[in-house]
N, C-alpha and C positions, 0 to 999 in steps of 0.2 A: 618182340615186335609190339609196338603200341597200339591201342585198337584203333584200328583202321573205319576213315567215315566210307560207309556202306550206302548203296542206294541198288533196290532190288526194281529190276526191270525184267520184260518178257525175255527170251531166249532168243536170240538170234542166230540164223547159218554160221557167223564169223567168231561165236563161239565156242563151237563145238566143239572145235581142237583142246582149248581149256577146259572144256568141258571134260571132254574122256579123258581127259589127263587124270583129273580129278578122281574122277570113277575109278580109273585104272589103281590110283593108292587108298582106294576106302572099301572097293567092294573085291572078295575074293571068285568073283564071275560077274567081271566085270562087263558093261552095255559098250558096244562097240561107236565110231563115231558115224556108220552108217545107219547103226539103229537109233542113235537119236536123228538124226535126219529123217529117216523114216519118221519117227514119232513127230518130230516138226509137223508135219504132211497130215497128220490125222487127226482128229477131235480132241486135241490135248490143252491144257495146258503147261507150261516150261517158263520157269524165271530162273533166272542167274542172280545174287547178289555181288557186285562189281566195286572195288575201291580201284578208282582210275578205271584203267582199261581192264585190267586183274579180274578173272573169275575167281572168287574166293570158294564159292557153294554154290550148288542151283538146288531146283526141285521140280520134279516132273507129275504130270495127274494125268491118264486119261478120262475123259467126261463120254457119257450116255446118259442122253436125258437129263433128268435133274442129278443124277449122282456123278460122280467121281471117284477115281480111284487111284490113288498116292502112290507112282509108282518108284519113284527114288527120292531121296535126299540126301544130299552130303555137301560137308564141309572138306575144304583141303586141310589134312591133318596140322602145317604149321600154323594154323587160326583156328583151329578149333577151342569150345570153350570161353567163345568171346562175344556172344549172342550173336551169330549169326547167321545159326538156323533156326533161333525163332523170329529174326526178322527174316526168311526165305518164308515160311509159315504163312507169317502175318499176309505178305505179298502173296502169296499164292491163295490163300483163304480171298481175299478179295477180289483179287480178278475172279474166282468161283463163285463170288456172292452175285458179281455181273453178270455171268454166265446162266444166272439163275437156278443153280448148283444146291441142292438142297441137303444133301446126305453125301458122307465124303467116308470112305474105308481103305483101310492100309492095312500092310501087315510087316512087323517088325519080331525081329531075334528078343527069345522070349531073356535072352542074355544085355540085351543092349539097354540098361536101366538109363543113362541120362535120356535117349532117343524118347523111352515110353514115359517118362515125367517129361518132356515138352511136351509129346503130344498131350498127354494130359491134362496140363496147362489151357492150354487149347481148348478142354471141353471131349478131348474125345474119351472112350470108354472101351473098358476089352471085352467083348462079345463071343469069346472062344480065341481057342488053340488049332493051328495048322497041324498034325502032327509031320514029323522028319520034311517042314516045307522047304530049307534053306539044305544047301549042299555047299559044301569043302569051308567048314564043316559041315558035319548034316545038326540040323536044328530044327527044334518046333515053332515056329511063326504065333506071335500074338496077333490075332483079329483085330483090330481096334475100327470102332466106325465113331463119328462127329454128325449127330443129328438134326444138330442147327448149328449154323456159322455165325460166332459171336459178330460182332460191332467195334472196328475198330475207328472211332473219333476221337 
């Protein structure tokens, strides 16, 4: 597939369906499509990366106060690789900077090396280990927090 023009927008209700789809082939427990609706409904942020109507990726934060907290990402496996979860990133770092979002924490499989060099890229930094945080597998979680949200012009 050739890479496809991308344009990252907020999350919408009418995507959710693409959305769990999504989840369903990247995460092994995976978010159902009533729990991102729920998460819709609450202090979050949610964008989708879209070529056409196509959800290729989203990415999801809950916000408290000035922080945030990354609570998925993913790419649909047949584009992955293609930058287009660092431009889900760049998008969601910005609507946060609106938000007045000052300190941003995830936690990622301390196995998932391209995931923790984006964020990296990024700015963020690992602050600690989860231990056994992730199940089927079970895995240790890297802490990673981003204590200032770069500038993207």
């Amino acid at each position: 597939m050739d890479k496809p023009s991308v344009i990252v927008t907020k999350m919408q209700k009418n995507d959710i369906g693409q959305v769990a789809e999504i989840e369903s082939q990247v995460f092994s427990m995976p978010w159902s499509k009533q729990g991102f609706l729920d998460a819709l409904n609450q202090d979050t942020i949610f964008v989708v990366a879209k070529h056409q109507q196509k959800v290729l990726g989203y990415c999801g934060m809950y916000c408290s106060f000035e922080e945030g907290e990354i609570t998925n990402v993913a790419v649909s496996p047949q584009v992955q690789k293609q930058g287009i979860g660092k431009k889900i990133i760049s998008g969601l770092l910005e609507l946060a900077k609106e938000k007045k979002i000052t300190r941003i924490v995830l936690e990622v499989r301390v196995s998932n090396a391209p995931a923790i060099q984006l964020y990296e890229k990024f700015g963020f930094q690992s602050v600690g280990v989860r231990k056994g945080f992730y199940e089927k597998p079970r895995e240790d979680a890297m802490i990673m927090v981003l204590e200032q949200i770069p500038s993207f012009q």
